[in-house]
FIVEXFI-687103 format. One record per residue: residue in three letters; z, y, x negated of N, C-alpha, C in turn. Coordinates in steps of 0.001 Angstrom, whole numbers, plus 500000, padded with zeros to 6 digits. Example, Ala and Ser with C-alpha at 12.3 -4.5 7.8 and 13.67 -1.06 7.14 Angstrom:
BEGIN
ALA	507800	494310	486810	507800	495500	487700	507800	496700	486800
SER	507080	497750	487150	507140	498940	486330	507870	500030	487100
***
This chain:
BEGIN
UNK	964515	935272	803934	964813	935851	802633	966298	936171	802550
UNK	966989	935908	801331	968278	936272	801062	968483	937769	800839
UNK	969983	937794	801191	969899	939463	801048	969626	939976	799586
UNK	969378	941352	799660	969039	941746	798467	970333	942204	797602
UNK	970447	942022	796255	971710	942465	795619	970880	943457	794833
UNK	972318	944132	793953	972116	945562	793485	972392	944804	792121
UNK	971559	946248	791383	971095	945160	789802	970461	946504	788898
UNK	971400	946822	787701	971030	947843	787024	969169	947274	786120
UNK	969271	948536	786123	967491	948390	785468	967441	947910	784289
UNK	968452	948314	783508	968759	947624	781944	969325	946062	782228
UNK	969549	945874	783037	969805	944390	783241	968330	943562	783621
UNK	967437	943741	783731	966377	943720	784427	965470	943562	783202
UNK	965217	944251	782475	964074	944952	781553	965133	945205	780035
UNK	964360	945175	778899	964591	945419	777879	963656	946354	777567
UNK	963572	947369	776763	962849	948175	776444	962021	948103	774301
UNK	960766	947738	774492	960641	947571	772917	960163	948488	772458
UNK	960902	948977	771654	960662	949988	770532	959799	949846	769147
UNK	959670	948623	768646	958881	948372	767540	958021	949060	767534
UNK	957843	950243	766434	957066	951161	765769	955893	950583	764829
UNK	954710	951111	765111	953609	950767	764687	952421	951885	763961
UNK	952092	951363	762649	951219	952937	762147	949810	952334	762413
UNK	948994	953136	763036	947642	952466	763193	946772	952011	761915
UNK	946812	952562	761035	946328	952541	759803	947031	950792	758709
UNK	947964	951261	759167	948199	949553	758862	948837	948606	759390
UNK	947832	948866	760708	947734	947374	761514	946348	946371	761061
UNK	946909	945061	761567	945755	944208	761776	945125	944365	763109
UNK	946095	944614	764330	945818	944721	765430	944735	945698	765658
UNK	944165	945004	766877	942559	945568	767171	942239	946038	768494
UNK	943510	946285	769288	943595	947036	770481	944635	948030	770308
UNK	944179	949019	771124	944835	950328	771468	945015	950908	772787
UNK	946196	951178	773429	946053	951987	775052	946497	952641	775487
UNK	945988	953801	775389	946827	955128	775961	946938	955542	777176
UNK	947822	956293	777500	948035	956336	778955	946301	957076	779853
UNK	945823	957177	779039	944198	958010	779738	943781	956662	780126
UNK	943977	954989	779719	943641	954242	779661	943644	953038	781043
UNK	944722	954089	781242	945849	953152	782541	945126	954497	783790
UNK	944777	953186	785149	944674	953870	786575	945545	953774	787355
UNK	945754	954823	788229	946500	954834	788696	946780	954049	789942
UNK	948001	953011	790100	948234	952209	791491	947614	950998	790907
UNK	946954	950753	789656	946391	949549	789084	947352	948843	787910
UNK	947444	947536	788357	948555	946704	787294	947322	946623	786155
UNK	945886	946500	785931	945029	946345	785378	944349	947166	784695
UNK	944387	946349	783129	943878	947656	782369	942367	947162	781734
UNK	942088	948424	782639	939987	948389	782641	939085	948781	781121
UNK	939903	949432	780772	939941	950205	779110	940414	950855	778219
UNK	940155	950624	777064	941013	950663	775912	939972	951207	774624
UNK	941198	951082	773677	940185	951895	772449	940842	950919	771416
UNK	940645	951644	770227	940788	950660	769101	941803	951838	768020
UNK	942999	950913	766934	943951	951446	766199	943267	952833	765636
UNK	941487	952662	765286	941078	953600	764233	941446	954904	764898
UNK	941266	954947	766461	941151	956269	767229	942101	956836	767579
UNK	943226	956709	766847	944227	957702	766987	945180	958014	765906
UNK	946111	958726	765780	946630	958880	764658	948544	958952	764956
UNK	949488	958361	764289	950688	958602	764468	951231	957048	764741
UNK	952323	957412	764864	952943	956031	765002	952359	955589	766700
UNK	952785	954588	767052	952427	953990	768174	953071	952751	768176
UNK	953465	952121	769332	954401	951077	770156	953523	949596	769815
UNK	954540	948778	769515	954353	947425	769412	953852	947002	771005
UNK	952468	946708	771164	953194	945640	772955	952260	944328	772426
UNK	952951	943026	773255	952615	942152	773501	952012	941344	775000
UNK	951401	940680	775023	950636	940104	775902	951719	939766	777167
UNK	951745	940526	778022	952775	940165	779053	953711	941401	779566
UNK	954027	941911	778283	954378	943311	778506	954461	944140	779094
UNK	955166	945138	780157	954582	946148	780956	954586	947368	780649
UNK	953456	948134	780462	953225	949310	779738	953797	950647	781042
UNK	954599	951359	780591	954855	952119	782021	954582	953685	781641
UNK	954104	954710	782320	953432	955910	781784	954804	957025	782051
UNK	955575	956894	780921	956717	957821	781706	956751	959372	781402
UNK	955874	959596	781282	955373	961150	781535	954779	961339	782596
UNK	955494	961881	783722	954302	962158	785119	954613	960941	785515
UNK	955358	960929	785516	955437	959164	786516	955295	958955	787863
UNK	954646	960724	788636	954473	960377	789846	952787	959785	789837
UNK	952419	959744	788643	951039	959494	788866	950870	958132	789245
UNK	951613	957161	789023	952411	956206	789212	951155	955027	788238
UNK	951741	955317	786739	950649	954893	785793	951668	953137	785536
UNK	951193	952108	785572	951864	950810	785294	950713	949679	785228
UNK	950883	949251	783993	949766	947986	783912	950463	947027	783196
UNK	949912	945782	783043	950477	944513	782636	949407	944548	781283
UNK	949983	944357	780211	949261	944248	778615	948918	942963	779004
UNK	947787	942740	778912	946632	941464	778600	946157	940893	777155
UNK	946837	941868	776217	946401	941788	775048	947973	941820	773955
UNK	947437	941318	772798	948266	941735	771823	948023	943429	770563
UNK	948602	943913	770643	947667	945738	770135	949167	946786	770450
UNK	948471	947784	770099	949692	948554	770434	949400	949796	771584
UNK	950039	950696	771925	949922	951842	772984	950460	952864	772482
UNK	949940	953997	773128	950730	955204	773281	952321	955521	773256
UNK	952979	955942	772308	954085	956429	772489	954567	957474	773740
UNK	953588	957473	774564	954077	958650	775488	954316	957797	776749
UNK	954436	956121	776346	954320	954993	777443	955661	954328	776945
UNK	956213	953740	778282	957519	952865	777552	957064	951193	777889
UNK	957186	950627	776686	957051	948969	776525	958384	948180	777581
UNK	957792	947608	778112	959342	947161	778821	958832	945116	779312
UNK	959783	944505	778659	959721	942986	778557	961009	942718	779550
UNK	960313	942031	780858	961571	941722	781875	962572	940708	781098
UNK	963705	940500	781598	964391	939630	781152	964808	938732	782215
UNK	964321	937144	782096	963442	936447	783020	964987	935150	783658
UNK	965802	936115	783106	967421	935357	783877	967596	936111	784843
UNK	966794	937107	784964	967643	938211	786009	966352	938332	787250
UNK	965365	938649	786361	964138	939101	787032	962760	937987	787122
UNK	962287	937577	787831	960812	936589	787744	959882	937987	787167
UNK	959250	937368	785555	958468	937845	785098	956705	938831	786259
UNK	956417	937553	787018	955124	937930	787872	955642	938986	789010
UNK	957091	938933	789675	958068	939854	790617	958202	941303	789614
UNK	958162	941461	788417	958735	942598	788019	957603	943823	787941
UNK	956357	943400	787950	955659	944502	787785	955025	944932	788934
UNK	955105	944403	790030	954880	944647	791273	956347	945755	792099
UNK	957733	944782	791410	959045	945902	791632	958781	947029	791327
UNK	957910	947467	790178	957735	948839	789037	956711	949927	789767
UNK	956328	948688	790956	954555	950160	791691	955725	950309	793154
UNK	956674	949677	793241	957382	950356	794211	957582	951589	794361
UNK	958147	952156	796126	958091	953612	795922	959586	953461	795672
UNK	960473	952368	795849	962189	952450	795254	962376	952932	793746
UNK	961163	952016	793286	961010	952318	791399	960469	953438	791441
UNK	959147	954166	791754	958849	954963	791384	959182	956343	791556
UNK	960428	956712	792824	960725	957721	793460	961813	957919	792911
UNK	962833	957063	792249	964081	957241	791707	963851	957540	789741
UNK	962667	956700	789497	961893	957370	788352	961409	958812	788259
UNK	961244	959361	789094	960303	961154	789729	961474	961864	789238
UNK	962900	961261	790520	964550	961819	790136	964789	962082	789323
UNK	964703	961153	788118	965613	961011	787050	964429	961883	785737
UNK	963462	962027	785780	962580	962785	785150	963307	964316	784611
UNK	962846	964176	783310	963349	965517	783107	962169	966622	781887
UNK	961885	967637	782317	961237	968512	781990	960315	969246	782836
UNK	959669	970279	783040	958894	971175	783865	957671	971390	783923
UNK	956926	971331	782178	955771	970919	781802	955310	969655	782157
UNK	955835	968576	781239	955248	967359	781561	956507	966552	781725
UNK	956830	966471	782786	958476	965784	783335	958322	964309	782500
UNK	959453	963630	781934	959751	962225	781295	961023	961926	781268
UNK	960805	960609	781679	962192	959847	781819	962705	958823	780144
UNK	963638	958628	780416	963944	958302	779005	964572	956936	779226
UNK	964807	956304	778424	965152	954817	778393	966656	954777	778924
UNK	967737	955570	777978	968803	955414	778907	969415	955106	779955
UNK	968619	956541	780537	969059	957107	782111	968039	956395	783331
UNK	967368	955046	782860	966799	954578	783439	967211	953116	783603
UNK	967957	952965	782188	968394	951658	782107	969538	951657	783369
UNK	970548	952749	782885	971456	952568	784164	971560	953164	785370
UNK	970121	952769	785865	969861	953226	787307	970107	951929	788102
UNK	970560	951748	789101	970904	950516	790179	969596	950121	791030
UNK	968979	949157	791471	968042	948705	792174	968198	947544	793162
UNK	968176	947434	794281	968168	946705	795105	966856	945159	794938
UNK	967237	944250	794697	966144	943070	794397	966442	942543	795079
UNK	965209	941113	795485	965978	939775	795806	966477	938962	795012
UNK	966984	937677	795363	967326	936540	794045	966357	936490	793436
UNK	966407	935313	792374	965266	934438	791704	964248	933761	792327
UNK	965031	932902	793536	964461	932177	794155	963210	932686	795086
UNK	964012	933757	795772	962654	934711	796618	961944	935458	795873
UNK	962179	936328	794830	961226	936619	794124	960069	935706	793306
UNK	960355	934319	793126	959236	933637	793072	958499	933941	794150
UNK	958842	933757	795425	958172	933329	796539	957555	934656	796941
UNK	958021	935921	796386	957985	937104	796660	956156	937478	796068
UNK	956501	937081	794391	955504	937224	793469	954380	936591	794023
UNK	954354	935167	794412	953365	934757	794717	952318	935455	795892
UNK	953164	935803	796512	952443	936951	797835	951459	937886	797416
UNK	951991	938803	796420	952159	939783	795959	950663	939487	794600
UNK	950981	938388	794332	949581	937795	793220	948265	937463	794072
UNK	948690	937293	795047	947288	936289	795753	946514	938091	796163
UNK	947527	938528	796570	947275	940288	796920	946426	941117	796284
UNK	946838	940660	794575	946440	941556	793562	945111	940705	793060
UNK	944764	939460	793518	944168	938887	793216	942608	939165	794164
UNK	942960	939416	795332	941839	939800	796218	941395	941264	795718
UNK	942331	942491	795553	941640	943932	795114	940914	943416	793566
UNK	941375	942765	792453	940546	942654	791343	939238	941994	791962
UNK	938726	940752	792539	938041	940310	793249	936538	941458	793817
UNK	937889	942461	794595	936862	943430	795712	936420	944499	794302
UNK	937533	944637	793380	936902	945715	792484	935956	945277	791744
UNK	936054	944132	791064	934589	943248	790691	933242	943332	791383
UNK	933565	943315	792481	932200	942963	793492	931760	944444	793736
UNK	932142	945713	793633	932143	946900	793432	931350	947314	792293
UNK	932006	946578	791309	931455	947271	790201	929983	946614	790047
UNK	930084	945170	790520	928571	944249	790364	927548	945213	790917
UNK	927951	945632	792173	927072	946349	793124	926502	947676	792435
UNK	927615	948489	791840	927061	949691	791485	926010	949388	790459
UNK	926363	948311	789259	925615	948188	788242	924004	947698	788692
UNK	923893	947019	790105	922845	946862	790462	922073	947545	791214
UNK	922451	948809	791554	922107	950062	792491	921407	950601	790682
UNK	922365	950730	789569	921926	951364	788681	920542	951085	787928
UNK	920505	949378	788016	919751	948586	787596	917878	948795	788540
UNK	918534	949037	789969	917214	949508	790753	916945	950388	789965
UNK	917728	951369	790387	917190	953522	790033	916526	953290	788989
UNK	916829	952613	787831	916033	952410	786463	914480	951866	786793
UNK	914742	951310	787372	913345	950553	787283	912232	951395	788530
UNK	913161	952080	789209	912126	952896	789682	911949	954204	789420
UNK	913025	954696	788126	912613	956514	787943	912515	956322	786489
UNK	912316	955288	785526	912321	954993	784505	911101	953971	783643
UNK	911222	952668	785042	910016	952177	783770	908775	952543	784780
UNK	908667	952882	786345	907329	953175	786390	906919	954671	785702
UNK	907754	955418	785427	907098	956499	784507	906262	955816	783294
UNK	906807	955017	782541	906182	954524	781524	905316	953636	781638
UNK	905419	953098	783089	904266	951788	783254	903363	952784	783954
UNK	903450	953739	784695	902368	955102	785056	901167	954047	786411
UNK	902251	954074	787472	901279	953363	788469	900785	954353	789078
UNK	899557	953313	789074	898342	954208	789385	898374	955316	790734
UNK	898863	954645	791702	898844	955733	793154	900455	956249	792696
UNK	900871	956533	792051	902292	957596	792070	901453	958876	791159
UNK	902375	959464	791897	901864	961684	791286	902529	961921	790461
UNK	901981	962127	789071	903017	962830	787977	903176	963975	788346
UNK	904307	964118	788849	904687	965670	788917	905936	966128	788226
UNK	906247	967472	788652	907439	968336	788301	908434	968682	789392
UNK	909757	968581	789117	910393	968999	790233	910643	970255	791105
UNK	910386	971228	790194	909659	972638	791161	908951	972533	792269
UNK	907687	971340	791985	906879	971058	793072	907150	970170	794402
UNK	908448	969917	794524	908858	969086	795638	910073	969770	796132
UNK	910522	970997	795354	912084	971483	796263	911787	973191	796206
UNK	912774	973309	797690	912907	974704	798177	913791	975247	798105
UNK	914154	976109	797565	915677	976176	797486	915796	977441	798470
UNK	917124	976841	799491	917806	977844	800122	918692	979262	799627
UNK	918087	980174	799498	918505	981387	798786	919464	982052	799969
UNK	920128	982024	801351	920759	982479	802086	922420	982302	801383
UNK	922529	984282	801439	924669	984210	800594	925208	984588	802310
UNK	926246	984197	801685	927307	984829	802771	928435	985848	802162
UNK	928995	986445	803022	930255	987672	801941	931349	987671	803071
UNK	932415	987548	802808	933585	987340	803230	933510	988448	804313
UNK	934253	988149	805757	934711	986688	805684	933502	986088	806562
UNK	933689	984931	806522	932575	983908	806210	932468	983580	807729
UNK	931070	983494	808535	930823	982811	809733	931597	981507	809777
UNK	930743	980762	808581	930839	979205	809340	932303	979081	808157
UNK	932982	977819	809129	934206	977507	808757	934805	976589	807136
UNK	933524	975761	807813	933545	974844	806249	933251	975546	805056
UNK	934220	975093	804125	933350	975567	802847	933434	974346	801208
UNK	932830	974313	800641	932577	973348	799877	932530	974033	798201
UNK	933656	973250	797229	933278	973604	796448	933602	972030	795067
UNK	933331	972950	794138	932860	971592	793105	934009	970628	793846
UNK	935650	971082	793939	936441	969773	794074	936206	968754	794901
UNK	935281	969281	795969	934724	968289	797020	933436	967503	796669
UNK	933188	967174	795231	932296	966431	794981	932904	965124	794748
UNK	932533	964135	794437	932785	962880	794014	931679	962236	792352
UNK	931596	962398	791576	930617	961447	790527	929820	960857	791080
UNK	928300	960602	791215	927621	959703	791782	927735	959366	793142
UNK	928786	959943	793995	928662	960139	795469	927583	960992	796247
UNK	926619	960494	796958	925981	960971	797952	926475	961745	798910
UNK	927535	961412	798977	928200	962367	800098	929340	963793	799987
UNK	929986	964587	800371	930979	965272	799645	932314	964114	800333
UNK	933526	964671	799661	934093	963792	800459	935281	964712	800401
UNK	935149	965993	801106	936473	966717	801673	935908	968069	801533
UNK	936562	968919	802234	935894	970042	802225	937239	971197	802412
UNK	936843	972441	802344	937749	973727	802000	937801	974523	803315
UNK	938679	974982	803670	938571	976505	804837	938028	977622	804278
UNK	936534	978303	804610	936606	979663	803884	937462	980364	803919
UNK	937955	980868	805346	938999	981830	805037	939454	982127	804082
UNK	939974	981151	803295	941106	981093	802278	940364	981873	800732
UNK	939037	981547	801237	937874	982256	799848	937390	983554	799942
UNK	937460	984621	799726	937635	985919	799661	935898	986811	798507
UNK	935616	985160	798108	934108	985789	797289	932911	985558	798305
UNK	931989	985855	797219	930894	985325	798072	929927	984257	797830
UNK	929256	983745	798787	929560	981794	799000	927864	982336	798824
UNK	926992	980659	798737	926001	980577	799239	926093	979329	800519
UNK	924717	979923	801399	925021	978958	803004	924167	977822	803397
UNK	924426	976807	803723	923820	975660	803546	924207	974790	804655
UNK	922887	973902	805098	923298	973866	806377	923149	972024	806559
UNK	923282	971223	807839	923447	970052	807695	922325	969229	807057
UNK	922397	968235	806555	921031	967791	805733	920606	968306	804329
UNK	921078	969476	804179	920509	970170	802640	921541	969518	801494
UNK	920777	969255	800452	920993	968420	798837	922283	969506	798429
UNK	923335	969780	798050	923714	970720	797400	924615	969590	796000
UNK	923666	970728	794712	923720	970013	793828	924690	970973	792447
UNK	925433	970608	791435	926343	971528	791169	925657	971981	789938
UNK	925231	973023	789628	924893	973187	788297	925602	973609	786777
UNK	926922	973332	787583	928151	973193	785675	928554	972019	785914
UNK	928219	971892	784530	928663	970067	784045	927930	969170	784638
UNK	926408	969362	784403	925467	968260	784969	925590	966928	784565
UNK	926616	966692	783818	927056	965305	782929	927702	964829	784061
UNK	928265	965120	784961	929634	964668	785946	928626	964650	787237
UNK	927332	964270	786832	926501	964245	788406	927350	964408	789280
UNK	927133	965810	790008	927621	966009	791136	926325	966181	792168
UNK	926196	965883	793262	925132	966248	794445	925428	965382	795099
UNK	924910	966010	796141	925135	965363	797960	924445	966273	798890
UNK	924317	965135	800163	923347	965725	800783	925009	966070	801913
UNK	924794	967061	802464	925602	967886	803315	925862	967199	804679
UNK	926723	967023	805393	926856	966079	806685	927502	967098	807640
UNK	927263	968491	807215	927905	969644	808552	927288	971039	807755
UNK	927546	971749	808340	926681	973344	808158	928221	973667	807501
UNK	928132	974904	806417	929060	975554	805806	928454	976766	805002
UNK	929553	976832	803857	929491	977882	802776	929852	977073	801766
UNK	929369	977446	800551	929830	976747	799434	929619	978011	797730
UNK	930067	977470	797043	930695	977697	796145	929239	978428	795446
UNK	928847	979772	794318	927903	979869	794362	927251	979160	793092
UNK	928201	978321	792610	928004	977323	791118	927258	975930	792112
UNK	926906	975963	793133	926121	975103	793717	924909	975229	794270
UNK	923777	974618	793709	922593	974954	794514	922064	973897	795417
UNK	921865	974694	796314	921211	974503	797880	920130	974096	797698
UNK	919235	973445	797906	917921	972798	798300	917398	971517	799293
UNK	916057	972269	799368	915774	970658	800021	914152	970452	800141
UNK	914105	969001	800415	912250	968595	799643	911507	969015	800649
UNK	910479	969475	800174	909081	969826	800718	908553	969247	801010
UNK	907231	969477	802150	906164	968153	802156	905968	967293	801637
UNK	905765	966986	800442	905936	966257	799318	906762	964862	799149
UNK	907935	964770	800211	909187	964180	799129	910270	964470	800467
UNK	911379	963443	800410	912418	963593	801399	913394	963552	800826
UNK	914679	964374	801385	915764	964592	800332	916491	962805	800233
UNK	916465	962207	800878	916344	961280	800817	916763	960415	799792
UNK	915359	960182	799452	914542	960108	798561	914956	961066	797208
UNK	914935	962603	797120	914992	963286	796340	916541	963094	795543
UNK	917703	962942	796815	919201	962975	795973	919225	961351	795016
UNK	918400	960749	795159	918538	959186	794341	917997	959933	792762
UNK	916644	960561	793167	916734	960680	791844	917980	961702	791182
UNK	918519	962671	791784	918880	963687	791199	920461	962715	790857
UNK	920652	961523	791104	921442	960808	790573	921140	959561	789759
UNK	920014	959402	789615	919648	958362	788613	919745	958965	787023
UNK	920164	957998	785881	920761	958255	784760	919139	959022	783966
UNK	918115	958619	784292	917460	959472	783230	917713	960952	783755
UNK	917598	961365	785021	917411	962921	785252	919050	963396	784862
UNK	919970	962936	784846	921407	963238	784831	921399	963584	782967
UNK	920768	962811	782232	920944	962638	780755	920084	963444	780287
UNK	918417	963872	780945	917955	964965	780950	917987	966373	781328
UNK	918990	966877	781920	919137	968079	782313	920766	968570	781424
UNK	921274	967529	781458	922495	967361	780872	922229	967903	779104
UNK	921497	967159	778423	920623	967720	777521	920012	969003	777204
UNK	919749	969574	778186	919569	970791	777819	920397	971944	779165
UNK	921440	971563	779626	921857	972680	779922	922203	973646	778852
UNK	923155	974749	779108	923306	975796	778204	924703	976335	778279
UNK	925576	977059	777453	926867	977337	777225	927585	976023	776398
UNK	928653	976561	776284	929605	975695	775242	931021	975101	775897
UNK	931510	975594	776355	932958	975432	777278	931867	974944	778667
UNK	931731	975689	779113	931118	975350	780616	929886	975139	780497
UNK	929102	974489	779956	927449	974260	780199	927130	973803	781815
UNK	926103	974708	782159	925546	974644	783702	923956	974481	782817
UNK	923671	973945	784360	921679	974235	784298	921521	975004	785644
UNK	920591	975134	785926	919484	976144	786779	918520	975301	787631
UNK	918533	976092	788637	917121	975804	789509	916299	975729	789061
UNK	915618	976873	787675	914505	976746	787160	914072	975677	785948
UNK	915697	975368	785147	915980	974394	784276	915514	973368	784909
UNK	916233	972479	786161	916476	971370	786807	914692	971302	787230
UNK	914363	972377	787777	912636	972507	788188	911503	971880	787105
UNK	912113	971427	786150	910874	971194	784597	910831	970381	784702
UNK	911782	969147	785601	911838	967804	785154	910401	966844	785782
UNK	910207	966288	784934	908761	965332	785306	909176	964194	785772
UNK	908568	963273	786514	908473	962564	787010	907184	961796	788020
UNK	907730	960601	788111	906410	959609	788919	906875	960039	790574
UNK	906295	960410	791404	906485	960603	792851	905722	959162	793700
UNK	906351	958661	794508	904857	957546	794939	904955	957924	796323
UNK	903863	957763	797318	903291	958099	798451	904262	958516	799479
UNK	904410	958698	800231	905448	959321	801344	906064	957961	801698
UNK	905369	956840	802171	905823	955586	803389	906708	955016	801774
UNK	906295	954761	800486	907287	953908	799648	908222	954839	799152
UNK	908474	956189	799382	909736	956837	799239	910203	956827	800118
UNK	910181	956219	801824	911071	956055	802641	911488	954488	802482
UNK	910458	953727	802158	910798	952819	801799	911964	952454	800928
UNK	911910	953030	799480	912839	952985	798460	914005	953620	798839
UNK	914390	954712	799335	915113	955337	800029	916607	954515	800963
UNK	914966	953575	801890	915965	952539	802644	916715	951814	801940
UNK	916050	951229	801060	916766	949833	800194	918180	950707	799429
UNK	917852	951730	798710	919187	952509	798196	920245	952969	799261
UNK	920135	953183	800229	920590	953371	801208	921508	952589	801592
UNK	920799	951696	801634	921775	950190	802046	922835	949271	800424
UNK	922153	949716	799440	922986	949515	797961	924240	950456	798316
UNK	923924	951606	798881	924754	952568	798846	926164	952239	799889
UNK	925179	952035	801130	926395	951289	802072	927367	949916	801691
UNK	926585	949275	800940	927309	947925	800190	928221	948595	799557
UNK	928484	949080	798443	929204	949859	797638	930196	950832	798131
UNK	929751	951806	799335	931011	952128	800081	931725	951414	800731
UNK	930983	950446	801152	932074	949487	802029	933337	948107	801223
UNK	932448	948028	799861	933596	947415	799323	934368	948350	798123
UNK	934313	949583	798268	935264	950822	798068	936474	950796	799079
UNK	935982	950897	800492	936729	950854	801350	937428	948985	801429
UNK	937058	948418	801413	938116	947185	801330	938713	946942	800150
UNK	939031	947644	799141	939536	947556	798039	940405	948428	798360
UNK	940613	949884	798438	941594	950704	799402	942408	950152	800275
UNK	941455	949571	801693	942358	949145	802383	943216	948001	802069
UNK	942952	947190	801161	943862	945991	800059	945076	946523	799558
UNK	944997	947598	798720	945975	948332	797834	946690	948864	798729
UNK	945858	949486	800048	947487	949732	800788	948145	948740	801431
UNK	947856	947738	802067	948024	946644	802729	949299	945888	801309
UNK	949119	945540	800135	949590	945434	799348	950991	946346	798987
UNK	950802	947703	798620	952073	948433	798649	952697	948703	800104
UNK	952091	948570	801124	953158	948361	802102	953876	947100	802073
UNK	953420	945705	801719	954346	944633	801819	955363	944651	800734
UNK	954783	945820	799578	955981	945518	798538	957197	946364	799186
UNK	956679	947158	799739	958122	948385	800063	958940	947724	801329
UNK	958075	947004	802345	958726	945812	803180	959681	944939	802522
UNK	959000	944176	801949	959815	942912	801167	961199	943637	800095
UNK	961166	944643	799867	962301	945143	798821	962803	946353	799832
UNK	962966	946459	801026	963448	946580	802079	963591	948238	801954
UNK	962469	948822	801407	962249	950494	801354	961732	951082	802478
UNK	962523	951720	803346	961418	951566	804862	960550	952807	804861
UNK	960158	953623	804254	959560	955159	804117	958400	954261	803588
UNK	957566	953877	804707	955568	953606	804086	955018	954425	803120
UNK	954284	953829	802212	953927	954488	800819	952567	955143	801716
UNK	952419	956196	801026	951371	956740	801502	950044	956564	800519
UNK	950229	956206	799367	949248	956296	798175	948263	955608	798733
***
């Protein structure tokens, strides 16, 4: 590779300003920065002109939409579409004498781009960089020539995480596609050896508090949930918590009862304390938690309890709420059975979570290599 030369950002990028009123556009896409993920050139979703109001940015198909509010969130996607975006995003069209179009938006998830972007940020609330003071910032590139050769790396790269995120999403939709058909249409098809029951009748709930300061070390609260994760995935020091917890030990369901919309539950993988907006339980003779956390994440019980929790700002449900719910139970051996098979949906799905991760970093380390940033991205 040739050495790298120094190359202002306004030499690089043009910035488009074309102002747009949603109301009288033809255009039929819309994307706001809620729209854009983070560390993703790819934009997963969008809305439409009707749903917002105010002026808004011309972009075109090729375009790179960049989130310059909070820009450590490190928001950057490539417009796939013709529509407009958020004004709180800057439109930026490489200029393809200086820069290889497919090289520039991969330059932009750099930590060179994105750390000297953080710099130049200005405000305390919601820090933003401005077109100016960005244009004449200096950047280290390669030529033309290696940045072809650069891009192509860098595509085949981005080409395997869309790939792994596809095969992710196939998986979940078919984990979703089971749960339905087993907490949904045998209720309605009503087979014969399954127990209509209630969920009162299959769970115990662990009523043991703790009061500062706290025996056991771990402690767990909503932030350590994940959406639809079985598992928690990080946990708290009590020490640091000064109220009083409820105690829950390895194996027990702990399930969150504010904001039953954001399915939170998991079955516990160490003894702790947790938060007392979480309830503790676990199945009875009856039923294995197993078994029990699939349903308490399958979409009818999530859309039913969700439904009638209670409050306005914070709606929670209850042990005794969550206890009403009906359902088909089937024999002990086909809830270990069913259990297994989700089990293993479940392991499919974490594991191409985890190779999609390990892609994206594997990926931003070669970009910060190749544009010769030696501080490894940690994202």
């Amino acid at each position: 590779m040739s050495e790298l030369q120094c190359v202002k950002f306004g030499d690089m990028a043009q910035q488009i300003t074309t102002k747009v009123k949603p109301k009288d556009t033809t255009l039929d896409t819309y994307v706001g920065l809620e729209h854009l993920d983070t560390g993703s050139l790819q934009i997963k979703r969008r809305g439409t002109p009707q749903d917002v109001i105010g002026e808004k940015l011309r972009v075109c198909k090729g375009d790179i939409i960049l989130g310059k509010r909070r820009v450590y969130q490190r928001k950057v996607a490539i417009a796939d579409f013709d529509g407009i975006c958020s004004a709180h995003a800057m439109v930026l069209r490489p200029k393809e004498d200086v820069v290889n179009k497919d090289f520039f938006p991969f330059f932009m998830q750099s930590d060179q781009f994105m750390e000297r972007a953080l710099q130049i940020s200005v405000g305390s609330l919601s820090p933003t960089i401005n077109w100016k003071t960005l244009a004449d910032q200096e950047f280290t590139i390669p030529s033309l020539p290696d940045q072809r050769r650069i891009a192509a790396t860098f595509c085949a790269a981005e080409d395997c995480i869309v790939k792994g995120e596809r095969f992710h999403t196939v998986a979940e939709r078919a984990k979703q596609v089971l749960l339905k058909e087993i907490f949904e249409r045998s209720l309605n098809g009503g087979l014969k050896n399954w127990e209509k029951t209630s969920l009162s009748k299959c769970i115990v709930e662990r009523s043991a508090g703790s009061q500062p300061p706290h025996k056991k070390i771990k402690y767990v609260g909503l932030e350590h949930f994940e959406s639809g994760n079985h598992h928690l995935v990080s946990y708290g020091d009590s020490e640091k918590f000064g109220s009083n917890c409820s105690v829950f030990e390895k194996g027990d369901i702990l399930y969150s009862k504010l904001r039953p919309y954001l399915d939170k539950a998991a079955i516990a993988d160490f003894d702790g304390v947790c938060t007392t907006e979480v309830i503790v339980l676990n199945a009875n003779e009856k039923t294995t938690n197993k078994f029990l956390i699939n349903l308490l994440h399958s979409k009818k019980f999530v859309e039913w309890t969700t439904h009638r929790s209670y409050g306005t700002k914070m709606p929670r449900t209850s042990i005794d709420l969550i206890g009403k719910y009906n359902f088909l139970l089937p024999p002990l051996p086909e809830q270990r059975q069913i259990a297994g098979i989700l089990t293993r949906c479940d392991e499919t799905t974490a594991a191409a979570r985890a190779n999609v991760a390990a892609a994206k970093a594997l990926k931003m380390k070669m970009i910060n290599e190749m544009l010769g940033h030696e501080k490894p991205n940690n994202y």
